[in-house]
C-alpha positions as CSV (number, residue, x, y, z in Angstrom):
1,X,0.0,0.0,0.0
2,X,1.4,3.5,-0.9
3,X,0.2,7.2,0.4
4,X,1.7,10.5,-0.3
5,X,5.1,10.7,1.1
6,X,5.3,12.7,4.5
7,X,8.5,14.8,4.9
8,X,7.0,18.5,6.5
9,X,4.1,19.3,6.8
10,X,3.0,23.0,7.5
11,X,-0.7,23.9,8.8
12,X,-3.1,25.2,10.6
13,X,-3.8,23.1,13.5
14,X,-7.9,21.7,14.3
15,X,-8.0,21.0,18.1
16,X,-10.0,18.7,19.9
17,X,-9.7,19.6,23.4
18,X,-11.1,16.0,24.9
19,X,-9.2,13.7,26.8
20,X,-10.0,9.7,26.2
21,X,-10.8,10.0,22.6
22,X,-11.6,6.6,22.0
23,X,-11.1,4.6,18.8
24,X,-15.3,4.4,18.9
25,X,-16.0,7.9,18.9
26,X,-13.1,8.8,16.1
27,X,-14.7,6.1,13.8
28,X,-18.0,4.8,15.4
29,X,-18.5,0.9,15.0
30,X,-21.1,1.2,12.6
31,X,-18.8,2.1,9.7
32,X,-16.4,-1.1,10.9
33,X,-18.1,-2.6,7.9
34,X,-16.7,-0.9,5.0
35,X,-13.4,-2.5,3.9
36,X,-12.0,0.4,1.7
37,X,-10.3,3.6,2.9
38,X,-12.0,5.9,0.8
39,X,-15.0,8.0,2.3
40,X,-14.0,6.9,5.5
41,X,-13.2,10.7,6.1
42,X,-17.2,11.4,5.4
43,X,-17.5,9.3,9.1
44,X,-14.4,10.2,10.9
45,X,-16.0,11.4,14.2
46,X,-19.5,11.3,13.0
47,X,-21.0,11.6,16.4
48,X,-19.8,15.3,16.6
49,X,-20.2,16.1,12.9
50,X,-23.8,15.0,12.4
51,X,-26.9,15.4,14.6
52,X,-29.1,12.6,15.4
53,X,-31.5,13.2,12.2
54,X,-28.0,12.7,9.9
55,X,-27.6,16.7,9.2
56,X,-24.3,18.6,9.7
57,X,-23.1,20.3,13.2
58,X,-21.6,23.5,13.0
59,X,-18.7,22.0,14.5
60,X,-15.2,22.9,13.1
61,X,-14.6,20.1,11.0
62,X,-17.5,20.8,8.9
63,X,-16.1,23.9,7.5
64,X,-13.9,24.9,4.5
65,X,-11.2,26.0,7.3
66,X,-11.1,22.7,9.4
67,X,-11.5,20.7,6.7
68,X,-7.7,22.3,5.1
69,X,-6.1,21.4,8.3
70,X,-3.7,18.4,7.9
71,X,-2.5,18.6,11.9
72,X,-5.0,17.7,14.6
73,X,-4.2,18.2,17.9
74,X,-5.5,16.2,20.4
75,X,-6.6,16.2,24.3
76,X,-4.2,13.7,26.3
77,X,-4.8,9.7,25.7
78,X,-5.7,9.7,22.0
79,X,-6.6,6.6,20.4
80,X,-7.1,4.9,23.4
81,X,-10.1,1.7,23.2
82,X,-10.2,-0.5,20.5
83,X,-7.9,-1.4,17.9
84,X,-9.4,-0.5,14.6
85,X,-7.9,0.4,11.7
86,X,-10.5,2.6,10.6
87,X,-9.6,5.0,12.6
88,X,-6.5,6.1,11.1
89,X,-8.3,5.9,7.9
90,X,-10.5,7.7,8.1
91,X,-8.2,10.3,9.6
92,X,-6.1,10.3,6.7
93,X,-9.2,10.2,4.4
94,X,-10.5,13.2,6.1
95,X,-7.1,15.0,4.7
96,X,-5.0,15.0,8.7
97,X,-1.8,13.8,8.2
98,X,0.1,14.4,11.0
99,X,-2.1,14.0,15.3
100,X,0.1,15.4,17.9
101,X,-0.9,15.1,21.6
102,X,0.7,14.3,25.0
103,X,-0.3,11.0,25.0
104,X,-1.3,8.0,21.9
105,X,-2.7,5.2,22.8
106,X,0.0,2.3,21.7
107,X,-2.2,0.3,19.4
108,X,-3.6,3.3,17.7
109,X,0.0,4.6,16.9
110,X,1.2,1.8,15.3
111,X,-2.1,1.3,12.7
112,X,-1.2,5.2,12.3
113,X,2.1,4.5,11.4
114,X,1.2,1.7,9.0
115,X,-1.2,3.7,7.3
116,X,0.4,7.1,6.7
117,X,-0.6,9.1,9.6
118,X,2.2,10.4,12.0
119,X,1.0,10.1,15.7
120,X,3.6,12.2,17.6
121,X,3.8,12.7,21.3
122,X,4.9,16.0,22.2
123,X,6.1,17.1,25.9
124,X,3.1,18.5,27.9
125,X,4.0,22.3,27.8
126,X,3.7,22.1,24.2
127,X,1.2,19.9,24.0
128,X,-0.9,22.6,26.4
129,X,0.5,25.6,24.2
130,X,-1.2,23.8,21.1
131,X,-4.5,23.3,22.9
132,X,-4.0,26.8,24.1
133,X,-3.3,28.3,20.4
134,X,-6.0,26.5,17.8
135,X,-5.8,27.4,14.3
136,X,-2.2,28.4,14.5
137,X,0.7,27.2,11.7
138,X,2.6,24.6,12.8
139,X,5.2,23.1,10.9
140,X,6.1,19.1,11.6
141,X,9.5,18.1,10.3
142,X,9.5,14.7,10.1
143,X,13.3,14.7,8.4
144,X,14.2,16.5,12.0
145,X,12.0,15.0,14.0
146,X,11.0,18.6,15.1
147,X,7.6,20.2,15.3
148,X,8.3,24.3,15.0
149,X,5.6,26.3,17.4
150,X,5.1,29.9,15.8
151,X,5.4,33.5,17.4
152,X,8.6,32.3,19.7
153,X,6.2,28.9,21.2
154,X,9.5,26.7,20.6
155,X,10.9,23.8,18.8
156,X,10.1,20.4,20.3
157,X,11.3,17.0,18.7
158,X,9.8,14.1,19.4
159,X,10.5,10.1,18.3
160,X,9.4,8.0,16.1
161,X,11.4,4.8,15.0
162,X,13.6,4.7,12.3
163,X,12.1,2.4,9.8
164,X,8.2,3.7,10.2
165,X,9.9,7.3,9.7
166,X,11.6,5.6,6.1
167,X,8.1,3.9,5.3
168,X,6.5,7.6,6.0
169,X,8.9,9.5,3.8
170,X,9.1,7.6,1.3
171,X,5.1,6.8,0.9
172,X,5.1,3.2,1.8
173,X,4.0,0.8,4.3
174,X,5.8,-2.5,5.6
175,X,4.5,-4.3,2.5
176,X,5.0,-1.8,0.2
177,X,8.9,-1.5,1.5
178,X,9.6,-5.1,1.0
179,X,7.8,-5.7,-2.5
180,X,10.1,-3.0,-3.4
181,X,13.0,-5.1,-2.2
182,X,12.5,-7.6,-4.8
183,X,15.9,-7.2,-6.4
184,X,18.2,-7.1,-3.5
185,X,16.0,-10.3,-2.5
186,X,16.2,-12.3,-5.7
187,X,20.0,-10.8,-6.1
188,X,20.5,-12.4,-2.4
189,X,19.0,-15.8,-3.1
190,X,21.3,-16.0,-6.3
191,X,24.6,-15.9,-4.0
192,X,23.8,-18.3,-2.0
């Protein structure tokens, strides 16, 4: 599986103040059943974006303006629940690329990683400048490992292990990394 490589990312932020986002209420288990990513986004935390008769909220990720963010910043604990790919799908469908919070739930950082959405943990006087500062321009360098705070808020790095940081560069996932090792593989097998 490929998605567009992630090198630096600069954009407004759309924060979600919550702690405990669950995996449920980021992609409620009703849309489990659809096995593609696409329109996933259309879902992606349905039960803030839609009322109970189906029609848009006013809520910020129903605008033009939310809906051009590619950073979401999240309350503490994000991700936390189940493990459901879906999530991070519909994430990335939705057009985020990067979540930054103080804390990611384990399971839901890795599916993120597979799938082309950086999950970063940043230290909590950041992470509370962020929640603090919605709509500002951030600027995650994954390269660096750095996300840049404007008007003087800092430089903070953050970690994320080597070869999930190659598969995000370079657009590919695990799979997608060793298909395109076929060469050195077959080259390999030859010598021996």
């Amino acid at each position: 599986m490929s998605f567009e490589p992630l090198n630096t990312v600069t954009s407004r932020t759309l924060v979600l103040t919550p702690s405990n986002i669950d995996t449920d209420q980021i992609m409620p288990a009703k849309f489990l059943s659809m096995t593609t990513k696409a329109g996933l986004g259309e879902h992606v935390f349905a039960n803030l974006r839609y009322d109970a008769q189906g029609n848009l909220t006013d809520h910020e990720l129903n605008t033009d303006a939310g809906k051009a963010c590619e950073i979401l910043v999240a309350g503490h604990n994000f991700g936390c629940g189940s493990s459901r790919e879906h999530a991070p799908w519909g994430l990335t469908d939705y057009g985020f690329r990067v979540v930054i919070s103080s804390e990611i739930a384990d399971i839901f950082r890795t599916n993120s990683l597979k799938n082309g959405l950086l999950p970063i943990v940043i230290e909590k006087g950041a992470h509370q400048w962020l929640l603090d500062h919605p709509g500002e321009d951030v600027t995650v360098d994954l390269n660096k490992c750095e996300v840049r705070l404007p008007k003087n808020g800092g430089t903070y790095s953050f970690d994320v292990d080597a070869f999930s940081r190659l598969c995000l560069m370079n657009g590919t996932d695990e799979m997608g990394y060793l298909a395109a090792q076929d060469d050195a593989i077959a080259e390999f097998e030859a010598a021996r």
